[in-house]
C-alpha positions as CSV (number, residue, x, y, z in Angstrom):
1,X,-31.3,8.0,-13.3
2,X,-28.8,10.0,-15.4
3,X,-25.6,9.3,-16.2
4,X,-23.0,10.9,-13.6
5,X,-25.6,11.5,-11.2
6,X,-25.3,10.5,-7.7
7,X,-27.9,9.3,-5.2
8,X,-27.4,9.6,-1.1
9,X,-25.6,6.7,-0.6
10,X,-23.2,7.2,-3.1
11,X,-22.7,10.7,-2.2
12,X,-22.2,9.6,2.1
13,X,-19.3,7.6,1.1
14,X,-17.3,10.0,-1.1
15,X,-18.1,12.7,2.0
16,X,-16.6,10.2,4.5
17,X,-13.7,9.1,2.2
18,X,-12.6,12.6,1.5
19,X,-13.1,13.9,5.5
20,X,-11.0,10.8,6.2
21,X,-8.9,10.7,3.6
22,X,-7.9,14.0,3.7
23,X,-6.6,13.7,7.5
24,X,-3.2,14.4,6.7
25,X,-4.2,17.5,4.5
26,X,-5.8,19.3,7.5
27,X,-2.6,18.4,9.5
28,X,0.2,19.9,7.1
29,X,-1.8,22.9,6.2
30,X,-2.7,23.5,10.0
31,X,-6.8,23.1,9.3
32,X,-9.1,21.8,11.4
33,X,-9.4,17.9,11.2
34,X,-12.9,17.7,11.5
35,X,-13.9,20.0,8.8
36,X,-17.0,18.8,7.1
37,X,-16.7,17.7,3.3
38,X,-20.0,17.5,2.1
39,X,-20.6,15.9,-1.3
40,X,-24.4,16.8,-2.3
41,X,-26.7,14.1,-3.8
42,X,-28.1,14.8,-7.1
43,X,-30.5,12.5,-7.1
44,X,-33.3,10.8,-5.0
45,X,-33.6,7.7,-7.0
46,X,-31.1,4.9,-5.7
47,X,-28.4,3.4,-8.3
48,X,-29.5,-0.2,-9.8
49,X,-27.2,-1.9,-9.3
50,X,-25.0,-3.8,-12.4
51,X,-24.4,-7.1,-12.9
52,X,-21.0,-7.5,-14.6
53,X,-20.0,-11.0,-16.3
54,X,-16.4,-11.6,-15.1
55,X,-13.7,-14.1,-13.6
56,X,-10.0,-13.7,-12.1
57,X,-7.6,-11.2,-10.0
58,X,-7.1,-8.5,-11.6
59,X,-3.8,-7.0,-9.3
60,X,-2.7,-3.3,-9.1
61,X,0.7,-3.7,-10.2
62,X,2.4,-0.7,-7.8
63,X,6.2,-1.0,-8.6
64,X,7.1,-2.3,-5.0
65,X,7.6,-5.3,-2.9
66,X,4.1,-6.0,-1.9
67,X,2.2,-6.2,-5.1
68,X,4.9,-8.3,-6.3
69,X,4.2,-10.5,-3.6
70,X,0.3,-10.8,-4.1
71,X,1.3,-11.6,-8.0
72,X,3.7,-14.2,-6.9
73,X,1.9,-15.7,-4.2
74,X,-1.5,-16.2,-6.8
75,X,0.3,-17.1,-9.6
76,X,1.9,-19.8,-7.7
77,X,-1.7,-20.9,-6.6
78,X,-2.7,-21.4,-10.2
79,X,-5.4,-18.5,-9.8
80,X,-6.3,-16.9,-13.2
81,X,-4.3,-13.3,-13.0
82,X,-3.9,-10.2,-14.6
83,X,-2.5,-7.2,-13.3
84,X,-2.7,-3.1,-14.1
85,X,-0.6,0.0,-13.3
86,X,-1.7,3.8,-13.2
87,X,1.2,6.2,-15.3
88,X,4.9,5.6,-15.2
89,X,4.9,3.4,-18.2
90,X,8.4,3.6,-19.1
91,X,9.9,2.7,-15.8
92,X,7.2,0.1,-15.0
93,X,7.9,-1.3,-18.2
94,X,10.6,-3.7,-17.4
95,X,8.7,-4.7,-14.2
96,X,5.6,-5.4,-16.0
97,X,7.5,-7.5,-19.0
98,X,9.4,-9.4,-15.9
99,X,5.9,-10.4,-14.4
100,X,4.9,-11.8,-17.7
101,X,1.0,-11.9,-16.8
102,X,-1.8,-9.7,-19.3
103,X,-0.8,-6.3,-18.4
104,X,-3.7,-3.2,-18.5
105,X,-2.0,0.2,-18.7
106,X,-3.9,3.2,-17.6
107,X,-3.0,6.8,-18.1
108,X,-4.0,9.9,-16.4
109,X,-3.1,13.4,-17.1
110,X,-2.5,16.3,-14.1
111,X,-5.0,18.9,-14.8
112,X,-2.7,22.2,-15.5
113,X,-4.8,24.3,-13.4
114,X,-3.3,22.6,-10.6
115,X,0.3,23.9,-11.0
116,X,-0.9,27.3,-11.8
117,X,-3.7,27.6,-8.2
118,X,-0.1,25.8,-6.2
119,X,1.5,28.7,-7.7
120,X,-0.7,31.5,-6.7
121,X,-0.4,29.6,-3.0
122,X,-3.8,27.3,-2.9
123,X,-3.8,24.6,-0.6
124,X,-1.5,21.8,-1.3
125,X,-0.7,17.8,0.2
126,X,-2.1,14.2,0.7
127,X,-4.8,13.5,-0.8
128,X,-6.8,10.1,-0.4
129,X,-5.3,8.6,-3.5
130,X,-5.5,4.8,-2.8
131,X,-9.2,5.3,-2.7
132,X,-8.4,7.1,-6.4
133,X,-6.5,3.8,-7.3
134,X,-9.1,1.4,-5.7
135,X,-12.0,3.2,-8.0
136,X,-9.6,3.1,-10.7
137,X,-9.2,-0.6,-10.6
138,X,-12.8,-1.4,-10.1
139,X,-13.2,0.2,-13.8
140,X,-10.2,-1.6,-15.1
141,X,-11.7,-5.0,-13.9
142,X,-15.2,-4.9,-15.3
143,X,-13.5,-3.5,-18.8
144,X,-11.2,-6.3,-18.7
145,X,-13.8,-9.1,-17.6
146,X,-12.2,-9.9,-14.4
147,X,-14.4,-9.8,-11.5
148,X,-11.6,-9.2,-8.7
149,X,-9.9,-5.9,-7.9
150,X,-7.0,-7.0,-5.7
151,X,-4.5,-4.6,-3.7
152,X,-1.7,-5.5,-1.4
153,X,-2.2,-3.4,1.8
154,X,-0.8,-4.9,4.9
155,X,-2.3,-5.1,8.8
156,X,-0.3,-2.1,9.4
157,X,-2.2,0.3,7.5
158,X,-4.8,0.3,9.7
159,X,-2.6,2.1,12.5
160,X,-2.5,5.9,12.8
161,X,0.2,7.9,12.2
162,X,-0.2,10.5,14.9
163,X,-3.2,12.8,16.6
164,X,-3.8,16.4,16.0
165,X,-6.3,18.2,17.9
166,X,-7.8,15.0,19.8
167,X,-8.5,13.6,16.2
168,X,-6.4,10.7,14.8
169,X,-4.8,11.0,11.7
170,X,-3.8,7.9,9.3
171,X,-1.1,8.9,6.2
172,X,-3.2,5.6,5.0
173,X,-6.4,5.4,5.4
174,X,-7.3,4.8,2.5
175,X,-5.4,1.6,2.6
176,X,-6.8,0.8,5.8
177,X,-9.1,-2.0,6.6
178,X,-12.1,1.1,7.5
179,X,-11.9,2.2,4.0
180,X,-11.8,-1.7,2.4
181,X,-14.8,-2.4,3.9
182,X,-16.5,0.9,3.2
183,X,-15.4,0.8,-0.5
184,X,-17.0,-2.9,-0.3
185,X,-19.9,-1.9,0.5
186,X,-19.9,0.9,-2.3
187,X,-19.2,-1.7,-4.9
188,X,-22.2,-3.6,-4.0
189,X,-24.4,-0.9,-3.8
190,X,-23.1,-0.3,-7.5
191,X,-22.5,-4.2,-8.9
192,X,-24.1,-6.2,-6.4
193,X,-21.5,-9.6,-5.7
194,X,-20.3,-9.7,-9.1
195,X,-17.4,-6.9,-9.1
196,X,-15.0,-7.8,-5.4
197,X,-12.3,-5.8,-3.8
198,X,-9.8,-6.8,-1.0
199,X,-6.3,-6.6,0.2
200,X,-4.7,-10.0,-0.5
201,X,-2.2,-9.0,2.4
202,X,-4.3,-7.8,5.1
203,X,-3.5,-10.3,7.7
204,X,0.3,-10.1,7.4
205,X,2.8,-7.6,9.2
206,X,5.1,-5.9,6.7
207,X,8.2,-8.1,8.5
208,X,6.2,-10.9,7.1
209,X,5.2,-9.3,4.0
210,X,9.6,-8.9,3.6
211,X,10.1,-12.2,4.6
212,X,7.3,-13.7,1.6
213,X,9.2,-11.4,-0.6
214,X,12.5,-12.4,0.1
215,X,11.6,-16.3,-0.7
216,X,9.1,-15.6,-3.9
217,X,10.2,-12.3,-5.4
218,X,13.2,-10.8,-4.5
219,X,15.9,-12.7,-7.0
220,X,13.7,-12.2,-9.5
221,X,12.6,-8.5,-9.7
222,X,15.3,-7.4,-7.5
223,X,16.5,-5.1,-10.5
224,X,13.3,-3.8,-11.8
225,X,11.6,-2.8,-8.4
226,X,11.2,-0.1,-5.9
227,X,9.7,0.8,-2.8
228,X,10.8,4.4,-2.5
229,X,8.1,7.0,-3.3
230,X,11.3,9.3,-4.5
231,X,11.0,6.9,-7.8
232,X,7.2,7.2,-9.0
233,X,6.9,11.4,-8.4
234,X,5.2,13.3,-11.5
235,X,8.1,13.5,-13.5
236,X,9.8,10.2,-12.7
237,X,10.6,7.7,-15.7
238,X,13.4,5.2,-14.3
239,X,13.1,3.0,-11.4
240,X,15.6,4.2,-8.4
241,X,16.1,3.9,-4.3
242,X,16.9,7.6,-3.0
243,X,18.7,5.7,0.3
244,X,17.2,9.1,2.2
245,X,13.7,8.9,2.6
246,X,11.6,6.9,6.0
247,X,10.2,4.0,2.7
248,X,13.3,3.4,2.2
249,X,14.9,3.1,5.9
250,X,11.9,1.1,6.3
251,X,12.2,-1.3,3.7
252,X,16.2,-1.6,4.4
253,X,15.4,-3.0,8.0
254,X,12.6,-5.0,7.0
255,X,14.2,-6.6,4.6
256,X,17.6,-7.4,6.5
257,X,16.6,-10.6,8.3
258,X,15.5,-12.8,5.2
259,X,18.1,-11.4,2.6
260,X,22.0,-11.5,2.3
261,X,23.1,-7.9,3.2
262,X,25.8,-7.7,-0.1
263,X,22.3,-8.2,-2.4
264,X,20.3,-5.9,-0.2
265,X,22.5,-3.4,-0.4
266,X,23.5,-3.1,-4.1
267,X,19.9,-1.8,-4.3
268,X,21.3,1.0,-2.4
269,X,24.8,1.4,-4.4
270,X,26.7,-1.0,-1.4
271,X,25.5,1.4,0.6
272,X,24.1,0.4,4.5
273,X,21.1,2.4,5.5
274,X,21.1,0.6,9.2
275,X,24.8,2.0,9.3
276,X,24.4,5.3,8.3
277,X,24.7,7.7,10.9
278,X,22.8,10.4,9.1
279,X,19.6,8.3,9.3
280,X,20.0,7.9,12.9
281,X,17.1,9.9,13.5
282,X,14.6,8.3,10.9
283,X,15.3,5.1,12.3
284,X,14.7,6.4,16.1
285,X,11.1,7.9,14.4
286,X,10.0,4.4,12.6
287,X,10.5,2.4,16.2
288,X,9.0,5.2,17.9
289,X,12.3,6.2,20.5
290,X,11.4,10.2,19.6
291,X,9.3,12.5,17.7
292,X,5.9,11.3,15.6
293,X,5.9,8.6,12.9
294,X,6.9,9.6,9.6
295,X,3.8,10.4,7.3
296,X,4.6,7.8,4.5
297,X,3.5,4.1,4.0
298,X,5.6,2.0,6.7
299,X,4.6,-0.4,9.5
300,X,3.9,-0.3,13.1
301,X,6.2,0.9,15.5
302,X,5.8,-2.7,17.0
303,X,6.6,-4.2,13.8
304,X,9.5,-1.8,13.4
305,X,11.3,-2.7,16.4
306,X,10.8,-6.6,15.2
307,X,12.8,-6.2,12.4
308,X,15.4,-4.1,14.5
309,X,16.0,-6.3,16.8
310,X,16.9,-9.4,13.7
311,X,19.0,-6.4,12.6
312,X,20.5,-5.8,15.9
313,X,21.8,-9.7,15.8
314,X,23.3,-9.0,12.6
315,X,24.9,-5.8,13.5
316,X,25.5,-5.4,17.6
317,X,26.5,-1.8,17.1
318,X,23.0,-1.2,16.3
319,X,21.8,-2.5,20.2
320,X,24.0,1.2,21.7
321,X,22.1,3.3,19.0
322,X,18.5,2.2,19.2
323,X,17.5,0.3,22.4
324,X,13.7,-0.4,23.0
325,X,11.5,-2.4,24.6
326,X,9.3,-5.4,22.4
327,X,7.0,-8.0,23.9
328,X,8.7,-11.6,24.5
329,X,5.9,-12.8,22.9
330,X,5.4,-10.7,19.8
331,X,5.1,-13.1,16.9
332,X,5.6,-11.5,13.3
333,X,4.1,-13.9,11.8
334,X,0.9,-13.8,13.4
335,X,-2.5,-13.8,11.3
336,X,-4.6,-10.7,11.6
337,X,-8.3,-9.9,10.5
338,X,-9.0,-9.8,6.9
339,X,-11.8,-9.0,4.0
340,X,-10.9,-11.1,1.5
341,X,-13.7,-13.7,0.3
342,X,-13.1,-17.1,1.8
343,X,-12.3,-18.8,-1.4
344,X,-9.4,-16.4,-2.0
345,X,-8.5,-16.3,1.7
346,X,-8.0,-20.4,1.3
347,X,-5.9,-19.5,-1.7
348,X,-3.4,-17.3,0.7
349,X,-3.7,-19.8,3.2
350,X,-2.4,-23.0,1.1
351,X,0.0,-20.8,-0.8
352,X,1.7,-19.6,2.4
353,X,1.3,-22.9,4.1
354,X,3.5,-24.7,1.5
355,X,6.0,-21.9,1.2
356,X,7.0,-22.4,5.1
357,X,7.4,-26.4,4.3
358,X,10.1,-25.5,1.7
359,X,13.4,-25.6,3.2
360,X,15.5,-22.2,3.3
């Protein structure tokens, strides 16, 4: 086999990831959903697989609360880490330096093409770029000797974010558990056992995910971190919370049970996002009162209305603005499905055990 080439199986998975992946594309550009995306095979004789030499996590390092959390959480396990970012060096800098683990940088230039076919009115929106990052770190690992690509995608990815034309469309699928174990099963078609990917936060809600960050991370990178897509566009270089968007509406409310509200909201310049009147209707969207979930990288409209109703304690106004129902016995805390090998799921395990024993 030639270099570059790619046999049938390779070739099924990038169709499927793409037709998938690109769900949201065929929604914003009014296209039909189930448009084929047929990759060709250029080959009929099946990869070999590799067998790479390597040990550790190596974590994709995105800026935000959740990868900080995976760092934290296998640090404090003693696992042997390293982590990795895609662009945005100067405003990651200061994050990366704060994390203080062996840092791999990775740079990727926007063909110009691109700005000049948007231009002339090609096609344009979501693309499947967590799949992107996921084969991305899968490169950085076996360069780097480690022999664990981790990510930080939660239980909630797996949910869709709305239907159009009878066809379910997820703003993350390729977070979502479908694509972890498809892009598993790529790997070792390509390296056999010895190159691993998983989400280290795949059982946990995002409330619990906020609540893991409040008690390991959020004192400690709570100037050098962001959540808000707003801060890592193409031209961004300084980290920054835009206090408008549904990621960071989200992140405000999930974050408001487990962290005093005059730290949370210096983040936001003292401002309030549960207060604001002008988010109103983002807020009625994310615990699904009216209208469709917002296409961005936030939890379940179950989870949503969790962390609304700690708010709603906090703030009574709140209980007149946004009144829902929830299950009695909806526990946040609950332990969902997973991927993760079992020696790294026991790592999560302990690590989380001995965090709830600490006192608060």
């Amino acid at each position: 086999m030639r270099s570059g080439d790619t046999d049938q199986e390779m070739a099924d998975f990038l169709s499927r990831t793409y037709q998938k992946g690109l769900g949201e594309f065929w929604y914003v550009n009014n296209l039909d959903p189930r448009t084929p995306v047929d990759i060709p095979a250029t080959t009929d004789i099946p990869i070999t697989p590799l067998a790479c030499i390597g040990e550790g996590q190596l974590v994709g390092l995105g800026g935000g609360k959740d990868s900080l959390v995976t760092v934290e959480l296998l640090r404090n396990s003693g696992a042997d880490v390293a982590t990795w970012s895609l662009n945005h060096r100067e405003q990651m800098t200061p994050l990366v330096e704060r994390v203080g683990l062996p840092h791999y940088w990775v740079e990727r230039e926007w063909d110009s093409q691109l700005f000049t076919l948007r231009e002339q009115g090609a096609y344009n929106g979501h693309v499947p770029i967590s799949a992107i990052f996921a084969s991305v770190g899968a490169i950085v690992a076996v360069l780097s000797g480690r022999r664990d690509n981790v990510v930080s995608n939660e239980q909630s990815a797996n949910e869709e974010t709305l239907t159009y034309h009878g066809v379910s469309i997820n703003h993350q699928y390729s977070k979502s558990q479908e694509f972890e174990r498809d892009f598993q099963t790529h790997l070792s078609h390509q390296f056999g056992e010895s190159v691993r990917y998983y989400s280290f936060l795949r059982p946990f809600t995002e409330v619990r995910i906020g609540e893991l960050f409040a008690h390991v991370a959020f004192e400690k990178y709570k100037d050098v971190f962001s959540s808000c897509n707003r801060a890592y566009v193409h031209d961004s270089n300084h980290m920054s919370w835009c206090g408008q968007c549904p990621k960071c509406a989200f992140v405000f409310m999930i974050l408001t049970p487990f962290i005093p509200h005059e730290d949370l909201e210096a983040l936001w310049g003292g401002k309030n996002l549960l207060l604001d009147p002008a988010l109103e209707p983002m807020y009625r969207k994310l615990l699904g009162i009216e209208g469709d979930k917002p296409l961005e990288c936030i939890g379940e409209v179950k989870e949503s209305r969790a962390a609304m109703r700690f708010a709603q304690n906090l703030y009574p106004e709140l209980k007149d603005r946004c009144q829902f129902d929830l299950p009695a016995d909806y526990d946040f805390r609950k332990i969902s499905s997973h991927e993760m090998p079992e020696d790294v799921y026991e790592l999560l395990t302990l690590a989380t055990r001995e965090l709830d024993e600490q006192p608060r």
